[in-house]
Residue frames as qw, qx, qy, qz and C-alpha x, y, z in Angstrom:
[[0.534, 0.493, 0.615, 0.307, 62.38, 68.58, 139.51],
 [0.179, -0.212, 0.220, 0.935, 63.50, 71.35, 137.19],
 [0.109, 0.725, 0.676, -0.078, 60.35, 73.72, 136.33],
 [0.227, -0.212, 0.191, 0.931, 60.59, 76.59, 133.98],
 [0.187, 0.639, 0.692, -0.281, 57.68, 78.68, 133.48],
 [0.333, 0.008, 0.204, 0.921, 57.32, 81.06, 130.69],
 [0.106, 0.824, 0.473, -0.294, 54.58, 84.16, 130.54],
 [0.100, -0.618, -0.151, 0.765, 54.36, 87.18, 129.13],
 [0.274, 0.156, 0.746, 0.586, 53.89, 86.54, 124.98],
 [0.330, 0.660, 0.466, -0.488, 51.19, 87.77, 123.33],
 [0.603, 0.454, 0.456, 0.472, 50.38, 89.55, 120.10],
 [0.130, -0.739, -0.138, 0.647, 52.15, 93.28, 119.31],
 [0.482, 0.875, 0.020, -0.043, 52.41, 95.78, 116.41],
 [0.771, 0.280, -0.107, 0.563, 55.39, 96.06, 114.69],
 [0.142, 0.481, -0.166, 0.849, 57.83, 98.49, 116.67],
 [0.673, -0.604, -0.173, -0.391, 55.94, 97.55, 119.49],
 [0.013, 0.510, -0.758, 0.406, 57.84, 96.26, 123.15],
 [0.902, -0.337, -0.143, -0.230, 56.84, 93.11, 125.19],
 [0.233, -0.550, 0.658, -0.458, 58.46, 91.71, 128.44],
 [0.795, -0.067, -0.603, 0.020, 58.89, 87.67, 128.82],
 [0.489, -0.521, 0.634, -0.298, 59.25, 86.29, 132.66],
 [0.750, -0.031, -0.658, -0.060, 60.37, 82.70, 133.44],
 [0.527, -0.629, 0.425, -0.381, 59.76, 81.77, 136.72],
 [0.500, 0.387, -0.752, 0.187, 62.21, 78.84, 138.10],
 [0.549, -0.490, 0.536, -0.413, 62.20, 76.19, 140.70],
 [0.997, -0.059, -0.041, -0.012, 63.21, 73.10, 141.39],
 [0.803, 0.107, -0.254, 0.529, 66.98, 73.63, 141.34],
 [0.255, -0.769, -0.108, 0.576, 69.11, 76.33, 143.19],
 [0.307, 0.913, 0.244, 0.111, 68.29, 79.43, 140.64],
 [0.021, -0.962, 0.268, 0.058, 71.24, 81.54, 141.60],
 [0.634, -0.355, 0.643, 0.240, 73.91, 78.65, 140.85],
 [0.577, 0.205, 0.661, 0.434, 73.37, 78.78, 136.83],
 [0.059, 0.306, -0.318, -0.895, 73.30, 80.94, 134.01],
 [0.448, 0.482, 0.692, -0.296, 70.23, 81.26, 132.64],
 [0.074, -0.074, 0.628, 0.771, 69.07, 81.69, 128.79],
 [0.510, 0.532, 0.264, -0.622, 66.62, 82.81, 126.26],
 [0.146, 0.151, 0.766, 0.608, 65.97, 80.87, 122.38],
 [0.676, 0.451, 0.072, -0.578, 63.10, 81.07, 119.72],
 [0.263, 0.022, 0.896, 0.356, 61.97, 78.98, 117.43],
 [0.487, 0.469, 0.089, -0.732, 59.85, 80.45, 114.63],
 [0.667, 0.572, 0.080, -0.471, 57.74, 79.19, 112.02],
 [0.725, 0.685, -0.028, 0.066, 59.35, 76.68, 109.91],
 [0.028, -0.826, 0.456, -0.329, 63.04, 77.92, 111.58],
 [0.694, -0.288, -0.537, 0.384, 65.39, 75.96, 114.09],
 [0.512, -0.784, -0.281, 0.209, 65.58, 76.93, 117.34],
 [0.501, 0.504, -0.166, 0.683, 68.16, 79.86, 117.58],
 [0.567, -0.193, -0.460, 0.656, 69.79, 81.38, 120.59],
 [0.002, 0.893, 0.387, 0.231, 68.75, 84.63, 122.05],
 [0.128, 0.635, -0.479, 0.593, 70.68, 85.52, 124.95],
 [0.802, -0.320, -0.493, 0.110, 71.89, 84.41, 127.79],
 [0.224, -0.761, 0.356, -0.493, 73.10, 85.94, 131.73],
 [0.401, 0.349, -0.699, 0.478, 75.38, 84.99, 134.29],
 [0.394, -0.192, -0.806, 0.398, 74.96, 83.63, 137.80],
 [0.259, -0.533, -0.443, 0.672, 74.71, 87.39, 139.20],
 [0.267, 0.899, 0.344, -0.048, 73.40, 89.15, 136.41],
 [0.191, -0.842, 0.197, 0.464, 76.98, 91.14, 135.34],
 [0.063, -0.419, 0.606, 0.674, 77.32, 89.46, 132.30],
 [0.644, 0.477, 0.521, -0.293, 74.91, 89.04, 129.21],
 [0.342, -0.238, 0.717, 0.559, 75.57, 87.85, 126.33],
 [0.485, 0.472, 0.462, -0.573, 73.36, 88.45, 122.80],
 [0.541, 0.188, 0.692, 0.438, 73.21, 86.65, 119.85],
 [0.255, 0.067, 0.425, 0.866, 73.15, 89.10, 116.61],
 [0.228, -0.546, -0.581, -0.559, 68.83, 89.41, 116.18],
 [0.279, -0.816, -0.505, -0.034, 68.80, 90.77, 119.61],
 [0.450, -0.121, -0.027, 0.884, 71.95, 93.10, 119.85],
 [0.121, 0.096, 0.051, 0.987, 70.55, 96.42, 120.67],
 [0.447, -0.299, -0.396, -0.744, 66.73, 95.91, 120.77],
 [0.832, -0.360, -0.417, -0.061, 66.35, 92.89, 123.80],
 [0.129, 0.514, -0.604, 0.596, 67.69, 92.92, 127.47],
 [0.761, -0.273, -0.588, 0.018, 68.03, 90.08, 129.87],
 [0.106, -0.559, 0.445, -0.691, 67.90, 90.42, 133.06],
 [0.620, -0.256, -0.742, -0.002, 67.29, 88.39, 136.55],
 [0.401, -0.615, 0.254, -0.629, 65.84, 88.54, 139.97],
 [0.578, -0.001, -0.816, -0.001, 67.36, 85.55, 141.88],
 [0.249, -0.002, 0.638, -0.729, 65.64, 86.36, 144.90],
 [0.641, 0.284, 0.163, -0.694, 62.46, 85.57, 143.06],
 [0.462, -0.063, 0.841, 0.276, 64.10, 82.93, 140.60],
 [0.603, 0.750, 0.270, -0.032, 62.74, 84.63, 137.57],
 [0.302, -0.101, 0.438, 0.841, 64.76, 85.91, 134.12],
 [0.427, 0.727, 0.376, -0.384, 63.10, 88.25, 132.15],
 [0.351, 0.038, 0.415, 0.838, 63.85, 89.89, 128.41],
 [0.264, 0.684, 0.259, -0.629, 62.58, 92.89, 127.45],
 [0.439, 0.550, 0.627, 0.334, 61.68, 92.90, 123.67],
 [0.275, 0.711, 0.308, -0.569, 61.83, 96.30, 122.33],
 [0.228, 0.521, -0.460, -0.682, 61.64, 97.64, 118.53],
 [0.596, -0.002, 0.787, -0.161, 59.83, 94.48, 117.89],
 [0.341, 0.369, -0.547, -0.670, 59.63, 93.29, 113.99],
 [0.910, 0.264, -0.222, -0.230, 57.22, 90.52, 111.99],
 [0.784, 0.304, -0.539, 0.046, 60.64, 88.79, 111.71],
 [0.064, -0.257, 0.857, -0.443, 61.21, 88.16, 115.92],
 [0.764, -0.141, 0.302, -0.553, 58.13, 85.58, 115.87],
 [0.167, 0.371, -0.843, 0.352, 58.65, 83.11, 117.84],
 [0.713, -0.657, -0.061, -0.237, 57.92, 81.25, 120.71],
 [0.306, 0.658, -0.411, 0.552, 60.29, 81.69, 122.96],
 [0.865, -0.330, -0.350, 0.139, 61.92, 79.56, 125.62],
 [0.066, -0.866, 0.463, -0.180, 63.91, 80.11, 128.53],
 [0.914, 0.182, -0.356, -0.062, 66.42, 77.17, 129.46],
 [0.206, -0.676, 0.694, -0.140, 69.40, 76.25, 131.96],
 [0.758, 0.272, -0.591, 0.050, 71.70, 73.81, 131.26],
 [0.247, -0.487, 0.772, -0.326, 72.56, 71.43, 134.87],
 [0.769, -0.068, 0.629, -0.089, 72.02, 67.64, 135.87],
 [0.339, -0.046, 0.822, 0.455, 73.57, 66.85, 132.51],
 [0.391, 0.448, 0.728, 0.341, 70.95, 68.17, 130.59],
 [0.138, 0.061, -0.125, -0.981, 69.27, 71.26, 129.05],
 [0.136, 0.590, 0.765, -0.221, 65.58, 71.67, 130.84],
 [0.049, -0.139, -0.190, -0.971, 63.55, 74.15, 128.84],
 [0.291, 0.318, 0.717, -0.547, 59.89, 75.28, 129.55],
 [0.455, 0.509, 0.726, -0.078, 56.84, 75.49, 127.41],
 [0.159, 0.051, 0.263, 0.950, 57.70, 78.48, 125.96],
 [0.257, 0.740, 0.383, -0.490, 55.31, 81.48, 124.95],
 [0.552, 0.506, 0.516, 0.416, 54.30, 82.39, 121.88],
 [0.013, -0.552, 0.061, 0.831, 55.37, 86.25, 120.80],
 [0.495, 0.272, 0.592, 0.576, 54.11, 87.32, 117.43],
 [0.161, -0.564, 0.134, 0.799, 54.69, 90.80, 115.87],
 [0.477, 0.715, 0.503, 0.090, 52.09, 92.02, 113.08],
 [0.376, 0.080, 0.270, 0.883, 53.66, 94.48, 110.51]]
């Protein structure tokens, strides 16, 4: 059973930094490319970024170009994103997700939100 665990949310100042983990298990972790969405307030869900098998390619969708960085430890079967320069407009809660057995399993997400 696919089991995606997100931590690490919380509440920061604007211009502030926070670090998401998802911890994985149930499938083999180093066999899929793992991702990051949000979904704020009112908002559909919108991509974040997303990394390759081995971590050599990452890919970031426009609101985190330059400020977020994904990253994985598949010995441990976690992804993380660092969060920095952090604005009012990146709250969220914020899933991580991999797409196998035909479907796209996400976890509970964590809530980020970023006072001005």
């Amino acid at each position: 059973q696919v089991q995606l665990v997100e931590s690490g949310g919380g509440l920061v100042q604007s211009g502030g930094s926070l670090r998401l983990s998802c911890a994985a298990s149930g499938f083999p972790f180093a066999n899929y490319p793992m991702s990051w969405d949000r979904q704020a307030p009112g908002k559909e869900r919108e991509l974040v970024a997303t990394i390759s098998v081995g971590g050599g390619v990452k890919n970031y969708e426009e609101p985190a170009k330059g400020r977020f960085t994904i990253s994985r430890d598949n010995d441990k079967q976690i992804v993380y994103l660092q969060m920095d320069s952090l604005t009012p407009e990146d709250t969220a809660i914020y899933y991580c997700y991999v797409r196998n057995y035909g479907r796209v399993n996400w976890g509970q997400g964590t809530q980020v939100t970023v006072s001005s």
